[in-house]
mmCIF file as gemmi writes it, N, C-alpha and C atoms, coordinates in Angstrom:
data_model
loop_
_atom_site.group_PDB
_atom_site.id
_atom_site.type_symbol
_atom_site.label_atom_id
_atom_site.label_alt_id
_atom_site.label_comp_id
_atom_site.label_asym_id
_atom_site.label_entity_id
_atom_site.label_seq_id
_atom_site.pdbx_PDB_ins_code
_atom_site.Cartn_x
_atom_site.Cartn_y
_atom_site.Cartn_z
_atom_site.occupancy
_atom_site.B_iso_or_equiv
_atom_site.pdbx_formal_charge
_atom_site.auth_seq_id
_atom_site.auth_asym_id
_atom_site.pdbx_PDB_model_num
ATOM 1 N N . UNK Axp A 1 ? -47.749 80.464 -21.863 1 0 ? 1 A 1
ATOM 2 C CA . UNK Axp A 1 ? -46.598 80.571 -20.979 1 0 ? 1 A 1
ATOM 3 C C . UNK Axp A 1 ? -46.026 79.19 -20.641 1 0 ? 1 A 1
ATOM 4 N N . UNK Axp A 2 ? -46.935 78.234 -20.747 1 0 ? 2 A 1
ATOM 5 C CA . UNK Axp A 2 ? -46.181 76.856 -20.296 1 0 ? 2 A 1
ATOM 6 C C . UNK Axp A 2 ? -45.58 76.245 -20.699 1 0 ? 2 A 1
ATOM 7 N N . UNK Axp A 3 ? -46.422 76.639 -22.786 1 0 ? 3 A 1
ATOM 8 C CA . UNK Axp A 3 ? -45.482 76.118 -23.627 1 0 ? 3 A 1
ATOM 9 C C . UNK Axp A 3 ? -44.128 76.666 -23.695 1 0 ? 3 A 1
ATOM 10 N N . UNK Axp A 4 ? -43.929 77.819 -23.642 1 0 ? 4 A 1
ATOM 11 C CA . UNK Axp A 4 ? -42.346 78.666 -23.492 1 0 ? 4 A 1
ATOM 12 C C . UNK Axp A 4 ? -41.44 77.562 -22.835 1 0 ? 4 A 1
ATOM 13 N N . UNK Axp A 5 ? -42.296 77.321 -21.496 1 0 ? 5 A 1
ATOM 14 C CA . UNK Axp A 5 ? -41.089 76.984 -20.575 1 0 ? 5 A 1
ATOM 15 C C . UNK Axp A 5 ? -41.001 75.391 -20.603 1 0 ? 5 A 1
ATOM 16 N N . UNK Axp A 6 ? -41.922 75.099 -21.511 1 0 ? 6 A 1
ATOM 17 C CA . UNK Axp A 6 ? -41.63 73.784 -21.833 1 0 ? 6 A 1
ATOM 18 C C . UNK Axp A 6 ? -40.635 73.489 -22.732 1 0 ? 6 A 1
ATOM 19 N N . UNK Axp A 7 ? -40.625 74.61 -23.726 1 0 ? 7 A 1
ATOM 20 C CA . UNK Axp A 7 ? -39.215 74.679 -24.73 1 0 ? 7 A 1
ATOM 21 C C . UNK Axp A 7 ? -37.777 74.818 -23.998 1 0 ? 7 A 1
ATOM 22 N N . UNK Axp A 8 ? -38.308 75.849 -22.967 1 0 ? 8 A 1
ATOM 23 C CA . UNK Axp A 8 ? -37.027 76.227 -22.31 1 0 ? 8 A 1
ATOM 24 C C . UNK Axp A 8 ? -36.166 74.382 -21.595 1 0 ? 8 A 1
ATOM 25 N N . UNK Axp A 9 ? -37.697 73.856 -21.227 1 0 ? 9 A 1
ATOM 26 C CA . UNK Axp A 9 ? -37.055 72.601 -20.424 1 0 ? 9 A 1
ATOM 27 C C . UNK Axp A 9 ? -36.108 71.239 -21.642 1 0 ? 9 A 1
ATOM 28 N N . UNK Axp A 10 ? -37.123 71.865 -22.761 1 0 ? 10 A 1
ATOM 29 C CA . UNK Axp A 10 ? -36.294 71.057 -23.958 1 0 ? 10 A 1
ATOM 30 C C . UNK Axp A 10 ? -35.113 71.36 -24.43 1 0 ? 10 A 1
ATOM 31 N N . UNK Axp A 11 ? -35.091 72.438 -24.16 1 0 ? 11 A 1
ATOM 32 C CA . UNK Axp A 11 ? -33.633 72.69 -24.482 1 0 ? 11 A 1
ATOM 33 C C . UNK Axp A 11 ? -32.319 72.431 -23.342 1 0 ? 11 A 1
ATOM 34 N N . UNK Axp A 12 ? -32.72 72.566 -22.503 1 0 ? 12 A 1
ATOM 35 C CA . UNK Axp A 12 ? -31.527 72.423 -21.017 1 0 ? 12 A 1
ATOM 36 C C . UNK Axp A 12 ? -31.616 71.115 -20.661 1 0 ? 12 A 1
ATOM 37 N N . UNK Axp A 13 ? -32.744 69.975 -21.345 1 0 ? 13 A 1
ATOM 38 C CA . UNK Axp A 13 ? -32.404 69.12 -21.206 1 0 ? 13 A 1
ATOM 39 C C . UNK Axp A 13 ? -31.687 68.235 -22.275 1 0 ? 13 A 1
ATOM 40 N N . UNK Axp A 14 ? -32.258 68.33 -23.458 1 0 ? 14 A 1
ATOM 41 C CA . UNK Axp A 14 ? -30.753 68.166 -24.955 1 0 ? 14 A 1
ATOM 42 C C . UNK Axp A 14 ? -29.46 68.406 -24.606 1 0 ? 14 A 1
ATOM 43 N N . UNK Axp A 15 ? -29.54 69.863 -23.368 1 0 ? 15 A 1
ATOM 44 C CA . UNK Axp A 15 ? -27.98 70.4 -23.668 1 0 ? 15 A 1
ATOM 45 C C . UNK Axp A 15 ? -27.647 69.539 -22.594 1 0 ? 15 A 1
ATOM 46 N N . UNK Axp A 16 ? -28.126 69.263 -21.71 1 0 ? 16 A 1
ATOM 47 C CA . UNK Axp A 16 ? -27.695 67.876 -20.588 1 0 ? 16 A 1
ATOM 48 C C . UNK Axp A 16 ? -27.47 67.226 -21.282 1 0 ? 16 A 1
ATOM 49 N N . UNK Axp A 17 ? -27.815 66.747 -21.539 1 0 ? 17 A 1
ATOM 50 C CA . UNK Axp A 17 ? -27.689 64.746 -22.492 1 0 ? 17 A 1
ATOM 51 C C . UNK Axp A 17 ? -26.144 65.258 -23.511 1 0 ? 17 A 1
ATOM 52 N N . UNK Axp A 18 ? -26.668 66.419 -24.206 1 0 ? 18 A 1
ATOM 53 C CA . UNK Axp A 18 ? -25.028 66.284 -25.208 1 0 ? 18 A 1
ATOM 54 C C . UNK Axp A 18 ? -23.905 66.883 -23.926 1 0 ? 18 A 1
ATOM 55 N N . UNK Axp A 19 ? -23.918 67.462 -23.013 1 0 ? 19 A 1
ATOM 56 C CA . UNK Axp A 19 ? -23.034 67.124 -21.595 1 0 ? 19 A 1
ATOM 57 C C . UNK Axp A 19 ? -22.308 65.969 -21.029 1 0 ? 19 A 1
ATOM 58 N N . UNK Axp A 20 ? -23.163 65.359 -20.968 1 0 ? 20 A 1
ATOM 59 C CA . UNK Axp A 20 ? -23.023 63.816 -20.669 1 0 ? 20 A 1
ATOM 60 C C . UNK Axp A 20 ? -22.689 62.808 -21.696 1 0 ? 20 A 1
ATOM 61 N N . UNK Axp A 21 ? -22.737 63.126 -22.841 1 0 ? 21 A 1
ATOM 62 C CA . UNK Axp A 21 ? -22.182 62.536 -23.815 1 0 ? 21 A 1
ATOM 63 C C . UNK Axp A 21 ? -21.043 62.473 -23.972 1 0 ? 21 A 1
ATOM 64 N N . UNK Axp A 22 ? -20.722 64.083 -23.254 1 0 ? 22 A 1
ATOM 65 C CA . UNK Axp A 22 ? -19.388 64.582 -24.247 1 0 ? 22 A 1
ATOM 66 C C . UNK Axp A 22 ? -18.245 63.922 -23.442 1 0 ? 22 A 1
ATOM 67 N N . UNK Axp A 23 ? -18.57 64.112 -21.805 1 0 ? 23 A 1
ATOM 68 C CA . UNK Axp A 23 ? -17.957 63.497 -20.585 1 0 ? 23 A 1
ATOM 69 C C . UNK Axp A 23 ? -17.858 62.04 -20.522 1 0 ? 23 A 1
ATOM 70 N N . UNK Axp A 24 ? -18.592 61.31 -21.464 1 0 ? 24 A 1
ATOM 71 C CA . UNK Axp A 24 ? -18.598 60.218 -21.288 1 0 ? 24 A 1
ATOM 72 C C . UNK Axp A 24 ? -17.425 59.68 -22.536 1 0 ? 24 A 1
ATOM 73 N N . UNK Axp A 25 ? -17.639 60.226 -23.166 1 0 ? 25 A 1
ATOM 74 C CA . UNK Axp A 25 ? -16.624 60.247 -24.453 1 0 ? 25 A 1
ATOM 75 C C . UNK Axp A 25 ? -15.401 60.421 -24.653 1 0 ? 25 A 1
ATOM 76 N N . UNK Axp A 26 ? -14.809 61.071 -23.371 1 0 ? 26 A 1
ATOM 77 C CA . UNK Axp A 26 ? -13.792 61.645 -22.534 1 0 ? 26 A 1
ATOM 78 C C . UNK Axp A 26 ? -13.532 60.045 -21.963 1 0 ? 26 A 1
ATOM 79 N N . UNK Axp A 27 ? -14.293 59.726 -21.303 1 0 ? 27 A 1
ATOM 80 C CA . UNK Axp A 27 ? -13.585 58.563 -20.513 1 0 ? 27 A 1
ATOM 81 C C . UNK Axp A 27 ? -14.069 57.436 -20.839 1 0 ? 27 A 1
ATOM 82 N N . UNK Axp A 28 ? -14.26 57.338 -22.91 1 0 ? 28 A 1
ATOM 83 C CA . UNK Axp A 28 ? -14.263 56.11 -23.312 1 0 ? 28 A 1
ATOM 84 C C . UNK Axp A 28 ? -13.021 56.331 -24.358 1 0 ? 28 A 1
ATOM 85 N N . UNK Axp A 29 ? -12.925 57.478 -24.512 1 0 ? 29 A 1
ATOM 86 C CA . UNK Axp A 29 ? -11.402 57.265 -25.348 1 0 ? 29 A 1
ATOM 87 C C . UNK Axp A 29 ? -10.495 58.252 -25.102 1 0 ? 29 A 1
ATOM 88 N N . UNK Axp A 30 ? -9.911 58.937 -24.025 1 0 ? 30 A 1
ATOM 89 C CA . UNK Axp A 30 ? -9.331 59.697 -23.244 1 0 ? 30 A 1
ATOM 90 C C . UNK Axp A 30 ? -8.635 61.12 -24.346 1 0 ? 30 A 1
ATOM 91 N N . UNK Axp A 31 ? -8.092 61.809 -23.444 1 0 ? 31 A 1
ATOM 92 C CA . UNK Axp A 31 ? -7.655 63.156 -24.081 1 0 ? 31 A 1
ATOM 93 C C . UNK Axp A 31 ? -6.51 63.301 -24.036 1 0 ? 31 A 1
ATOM 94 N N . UNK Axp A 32 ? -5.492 63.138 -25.112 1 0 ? 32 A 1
ATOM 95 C CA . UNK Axp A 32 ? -3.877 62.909 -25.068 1 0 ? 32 A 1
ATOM 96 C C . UNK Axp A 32 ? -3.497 64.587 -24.714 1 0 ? 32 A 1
ATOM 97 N N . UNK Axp A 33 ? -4.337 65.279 -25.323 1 0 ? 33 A 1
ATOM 98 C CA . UNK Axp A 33 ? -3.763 66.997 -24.532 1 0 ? 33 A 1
ATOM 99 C C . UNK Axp A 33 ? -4.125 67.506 -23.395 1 0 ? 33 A 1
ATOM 100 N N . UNK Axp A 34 ? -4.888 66.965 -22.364 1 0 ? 34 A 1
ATOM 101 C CA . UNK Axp A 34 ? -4.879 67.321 -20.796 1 0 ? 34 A 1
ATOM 102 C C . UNK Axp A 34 ? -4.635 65.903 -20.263 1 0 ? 34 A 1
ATOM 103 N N . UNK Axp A 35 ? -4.161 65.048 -20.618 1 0 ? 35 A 1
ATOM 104 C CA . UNK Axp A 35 ? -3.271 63.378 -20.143 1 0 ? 35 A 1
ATOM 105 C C . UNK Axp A 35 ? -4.189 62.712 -19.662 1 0 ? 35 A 1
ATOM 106 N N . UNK Axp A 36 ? -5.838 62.87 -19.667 1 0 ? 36 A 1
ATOM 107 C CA . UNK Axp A 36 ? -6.408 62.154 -19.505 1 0 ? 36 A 1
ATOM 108 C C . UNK Axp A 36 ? -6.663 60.854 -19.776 1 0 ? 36 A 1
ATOM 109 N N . UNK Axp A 37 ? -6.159 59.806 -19.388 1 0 ? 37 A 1
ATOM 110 C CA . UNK Axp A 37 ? -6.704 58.312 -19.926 1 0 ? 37 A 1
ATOM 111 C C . UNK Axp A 37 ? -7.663 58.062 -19.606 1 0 ? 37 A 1
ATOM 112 N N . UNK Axp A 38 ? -8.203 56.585 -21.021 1 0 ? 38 A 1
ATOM 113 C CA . UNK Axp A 38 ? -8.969 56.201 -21.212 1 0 ? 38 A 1
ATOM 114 C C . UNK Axp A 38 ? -9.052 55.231 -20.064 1 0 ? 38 A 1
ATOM 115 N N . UNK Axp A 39 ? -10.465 55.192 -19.547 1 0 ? 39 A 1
ATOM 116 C CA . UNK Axp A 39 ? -11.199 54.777 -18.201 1 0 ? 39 A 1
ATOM 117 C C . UNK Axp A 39 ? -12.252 53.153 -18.565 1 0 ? 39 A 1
ATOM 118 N N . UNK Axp A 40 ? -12.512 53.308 -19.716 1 0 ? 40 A 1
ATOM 119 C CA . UNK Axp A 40 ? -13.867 52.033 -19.823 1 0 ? 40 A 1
ATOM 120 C C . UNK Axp A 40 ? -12.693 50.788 -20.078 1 0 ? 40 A 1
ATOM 121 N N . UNK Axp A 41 ? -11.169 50.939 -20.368 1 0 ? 41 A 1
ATOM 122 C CA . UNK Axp A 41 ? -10.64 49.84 -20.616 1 0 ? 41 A 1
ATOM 123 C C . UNK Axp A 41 ? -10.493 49.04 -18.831 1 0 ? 41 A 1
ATOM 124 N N . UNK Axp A 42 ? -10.726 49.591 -18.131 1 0 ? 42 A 1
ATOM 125 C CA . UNK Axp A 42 ? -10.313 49.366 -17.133 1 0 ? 42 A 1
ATOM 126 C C . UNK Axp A 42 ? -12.401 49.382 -15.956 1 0 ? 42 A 1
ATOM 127 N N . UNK Axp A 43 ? -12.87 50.298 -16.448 1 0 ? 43 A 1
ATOM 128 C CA . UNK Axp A 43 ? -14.061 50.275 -15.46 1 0 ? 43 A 1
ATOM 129 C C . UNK Axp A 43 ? -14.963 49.575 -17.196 1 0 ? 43 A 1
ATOM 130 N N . UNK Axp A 44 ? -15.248 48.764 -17.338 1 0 ? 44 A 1
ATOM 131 C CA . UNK Axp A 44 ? -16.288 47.987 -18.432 1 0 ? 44 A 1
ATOM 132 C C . UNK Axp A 44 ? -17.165 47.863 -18.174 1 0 ? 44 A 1
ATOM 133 N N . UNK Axp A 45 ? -17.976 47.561 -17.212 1 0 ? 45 A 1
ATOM 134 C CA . UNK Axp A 45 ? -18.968 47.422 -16.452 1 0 ? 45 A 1
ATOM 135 C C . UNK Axp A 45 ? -20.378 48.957 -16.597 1 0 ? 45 A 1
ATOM 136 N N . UNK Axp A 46 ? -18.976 49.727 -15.629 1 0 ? 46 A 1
ATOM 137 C CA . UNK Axp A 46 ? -19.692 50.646 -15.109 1 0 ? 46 A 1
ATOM 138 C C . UNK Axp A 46 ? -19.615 51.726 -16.441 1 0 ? 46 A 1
ATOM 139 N N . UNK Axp A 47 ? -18.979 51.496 -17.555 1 0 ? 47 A 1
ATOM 140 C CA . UNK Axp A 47 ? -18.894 52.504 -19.227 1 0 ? 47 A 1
ATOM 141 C C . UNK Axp A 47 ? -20.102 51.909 -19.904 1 0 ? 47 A 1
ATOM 142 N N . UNK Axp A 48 ? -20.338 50.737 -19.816 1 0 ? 48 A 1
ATOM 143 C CA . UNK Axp A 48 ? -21.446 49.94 -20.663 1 0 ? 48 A 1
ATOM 144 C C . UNK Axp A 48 ? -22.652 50.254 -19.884 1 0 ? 48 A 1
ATOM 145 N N . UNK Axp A 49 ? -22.812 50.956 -18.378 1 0 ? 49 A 1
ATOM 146 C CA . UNK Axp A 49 ? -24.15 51.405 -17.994 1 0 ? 49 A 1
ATOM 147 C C . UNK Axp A 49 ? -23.837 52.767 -17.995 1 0 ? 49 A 1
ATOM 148 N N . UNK Axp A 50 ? -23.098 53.511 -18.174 1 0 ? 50 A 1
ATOM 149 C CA . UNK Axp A 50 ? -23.46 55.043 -18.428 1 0 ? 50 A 1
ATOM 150 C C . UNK Axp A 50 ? -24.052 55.24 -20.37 1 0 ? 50 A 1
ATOM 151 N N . UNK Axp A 51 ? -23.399 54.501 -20.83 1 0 ? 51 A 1
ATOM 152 C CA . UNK Axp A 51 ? -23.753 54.368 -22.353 1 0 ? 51 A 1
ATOM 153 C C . UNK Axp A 51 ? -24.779 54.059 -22.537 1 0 ? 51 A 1
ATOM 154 N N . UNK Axp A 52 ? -25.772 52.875 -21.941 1 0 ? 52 A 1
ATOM 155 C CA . UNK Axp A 52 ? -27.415 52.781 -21.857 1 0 ? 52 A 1
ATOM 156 C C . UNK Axp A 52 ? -28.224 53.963 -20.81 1 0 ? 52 A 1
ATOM 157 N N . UNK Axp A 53 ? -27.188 54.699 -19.84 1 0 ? 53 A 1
ATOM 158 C CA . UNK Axp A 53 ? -28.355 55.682 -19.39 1 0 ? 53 A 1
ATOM 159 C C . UNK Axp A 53 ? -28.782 56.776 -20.477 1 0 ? 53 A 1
ATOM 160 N N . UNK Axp A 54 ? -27.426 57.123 -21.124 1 0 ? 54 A 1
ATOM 161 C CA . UNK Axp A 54 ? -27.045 58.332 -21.991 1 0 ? 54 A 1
ATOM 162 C C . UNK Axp A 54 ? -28.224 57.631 -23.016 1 0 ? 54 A 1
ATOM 163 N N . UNK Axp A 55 ? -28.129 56.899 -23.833 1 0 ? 55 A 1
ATOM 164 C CA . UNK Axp A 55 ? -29.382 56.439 -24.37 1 0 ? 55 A 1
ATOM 165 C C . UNK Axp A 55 ? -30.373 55.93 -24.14 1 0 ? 55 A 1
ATOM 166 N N . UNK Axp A 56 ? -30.807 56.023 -23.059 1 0 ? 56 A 1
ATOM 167 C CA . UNK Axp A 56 ? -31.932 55.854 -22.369 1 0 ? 56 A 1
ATOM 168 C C . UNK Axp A 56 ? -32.765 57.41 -22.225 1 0 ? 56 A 1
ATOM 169 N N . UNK Axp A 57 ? -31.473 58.103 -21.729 1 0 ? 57 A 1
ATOM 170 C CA . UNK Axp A 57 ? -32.335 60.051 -21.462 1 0 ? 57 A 1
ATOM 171 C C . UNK Axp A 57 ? -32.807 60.421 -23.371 1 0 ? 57 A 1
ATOM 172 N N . UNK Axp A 58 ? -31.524 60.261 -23.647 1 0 ? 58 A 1
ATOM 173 C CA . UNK Axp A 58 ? -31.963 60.926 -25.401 1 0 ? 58 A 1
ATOM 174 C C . UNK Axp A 58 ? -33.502 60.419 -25.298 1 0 ? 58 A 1
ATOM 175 N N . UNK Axp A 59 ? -33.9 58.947 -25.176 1 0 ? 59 A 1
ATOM 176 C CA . UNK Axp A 59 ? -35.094 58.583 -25.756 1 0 ? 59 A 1
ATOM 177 C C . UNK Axp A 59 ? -36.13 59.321 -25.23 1 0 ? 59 A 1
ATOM 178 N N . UNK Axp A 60 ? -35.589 59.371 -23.883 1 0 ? 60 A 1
ATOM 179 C CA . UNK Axp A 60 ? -37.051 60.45 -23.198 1 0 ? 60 A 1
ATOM 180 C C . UNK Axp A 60 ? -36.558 61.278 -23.028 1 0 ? 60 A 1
ATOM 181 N N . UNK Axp A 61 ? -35.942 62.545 -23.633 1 0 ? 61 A 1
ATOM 182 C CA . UNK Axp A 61 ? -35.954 63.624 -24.566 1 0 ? 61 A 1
ATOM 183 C C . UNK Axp A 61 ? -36.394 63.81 -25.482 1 0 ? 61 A 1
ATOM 184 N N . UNK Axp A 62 ? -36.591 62.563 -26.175 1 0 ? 62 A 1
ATOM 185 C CA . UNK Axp A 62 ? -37.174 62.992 -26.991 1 0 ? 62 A 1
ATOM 186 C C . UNK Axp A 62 ? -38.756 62.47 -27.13 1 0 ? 62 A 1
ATOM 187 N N . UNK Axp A 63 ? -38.98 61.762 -26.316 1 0 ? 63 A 1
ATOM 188 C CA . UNK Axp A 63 ? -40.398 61.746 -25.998 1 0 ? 63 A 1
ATOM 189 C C . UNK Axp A 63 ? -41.288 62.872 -25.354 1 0 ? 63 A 1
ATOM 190 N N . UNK Axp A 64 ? -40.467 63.522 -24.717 1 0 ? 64 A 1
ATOM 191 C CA . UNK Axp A 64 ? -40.965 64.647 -23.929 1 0 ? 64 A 1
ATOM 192 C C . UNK Axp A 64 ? -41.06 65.909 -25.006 1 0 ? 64 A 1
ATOM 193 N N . UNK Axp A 65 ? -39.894 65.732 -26.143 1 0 ? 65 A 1
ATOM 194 C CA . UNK Axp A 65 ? -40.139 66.695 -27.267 1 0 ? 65 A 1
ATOM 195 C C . UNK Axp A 65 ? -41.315 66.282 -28.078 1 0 ? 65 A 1
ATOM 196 N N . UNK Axp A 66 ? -41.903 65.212 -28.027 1 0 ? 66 A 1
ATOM 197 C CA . UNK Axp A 66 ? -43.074 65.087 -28.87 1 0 ? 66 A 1
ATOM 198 C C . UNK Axp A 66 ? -43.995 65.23 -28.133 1 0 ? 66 A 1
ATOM 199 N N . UNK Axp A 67 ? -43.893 64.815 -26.944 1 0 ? 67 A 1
ATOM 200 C CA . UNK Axp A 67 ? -45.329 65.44 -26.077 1 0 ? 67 A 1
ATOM 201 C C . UNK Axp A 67 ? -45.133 67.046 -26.288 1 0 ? 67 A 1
ATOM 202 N N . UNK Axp A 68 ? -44.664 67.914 -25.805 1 0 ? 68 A 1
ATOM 203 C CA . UNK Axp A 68 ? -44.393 69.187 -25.732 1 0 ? 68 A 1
ATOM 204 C C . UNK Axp A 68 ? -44.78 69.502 -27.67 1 0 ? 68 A 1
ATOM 205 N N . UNK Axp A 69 ? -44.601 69.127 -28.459 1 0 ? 69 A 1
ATOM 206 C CA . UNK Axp A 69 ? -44.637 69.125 -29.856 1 0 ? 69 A 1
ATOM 207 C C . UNK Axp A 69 ? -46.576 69.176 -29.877 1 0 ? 69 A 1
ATOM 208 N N . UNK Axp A 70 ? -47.053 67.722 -28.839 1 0 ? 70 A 1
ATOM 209 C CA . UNK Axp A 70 ? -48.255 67.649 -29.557 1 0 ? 70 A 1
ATOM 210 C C . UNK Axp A 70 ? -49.568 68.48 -28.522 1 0 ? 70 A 1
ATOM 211 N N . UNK Axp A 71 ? -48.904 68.792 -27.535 1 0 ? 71 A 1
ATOM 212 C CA . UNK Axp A 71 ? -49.481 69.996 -26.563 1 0 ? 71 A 1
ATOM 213 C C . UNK Axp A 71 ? -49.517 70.863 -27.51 1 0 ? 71 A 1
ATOM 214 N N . UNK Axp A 72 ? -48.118 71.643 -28.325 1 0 ? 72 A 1
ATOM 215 C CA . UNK Axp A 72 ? -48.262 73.554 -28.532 1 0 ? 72 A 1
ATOM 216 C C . UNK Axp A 72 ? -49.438 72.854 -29.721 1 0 ? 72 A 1
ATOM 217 N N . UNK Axp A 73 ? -49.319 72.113 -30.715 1 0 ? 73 A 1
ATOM 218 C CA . UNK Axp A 73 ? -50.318 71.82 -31.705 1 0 ? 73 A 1
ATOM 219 C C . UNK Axp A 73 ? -51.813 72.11 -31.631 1 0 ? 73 A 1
């Protein structure tokens, strides 16, 4: 049962991270069909630390997928 819900946690957390990707992607190169502009030309700072968190979670996502990997084993 733990392993289940350990899958379950692997998965809702992948689908976080590609969430946050997608939003972030949005306001590094904006959306000409809902007039959204692009935001990192103007916030640089604060685009260059959401871009190391976003790759920071993937990594421990995917560390947590290999623990969870070497538990069901």
């Amino acid at each position: 049962m733990v392993g289940v819900v350990d899958l379950l946690m692997v998965g809702l957390l992948f689908s976080a991270n590609g969430a946050a990707l997608a939003i972030g992607l949005m306001g590094y190169k904006g959306n000409s069909h809902v007039r959204w502009n692009k935001v990192c030309n103007v916030f640089d700072k604060f685009c260059d630390q959401v871009a190391v968190s976003i790759l920071l979670s993937l990594l421990a996502a995917l560390a947590f997928t290999a623990s969870v990997a070497i538990t069901l084993l």
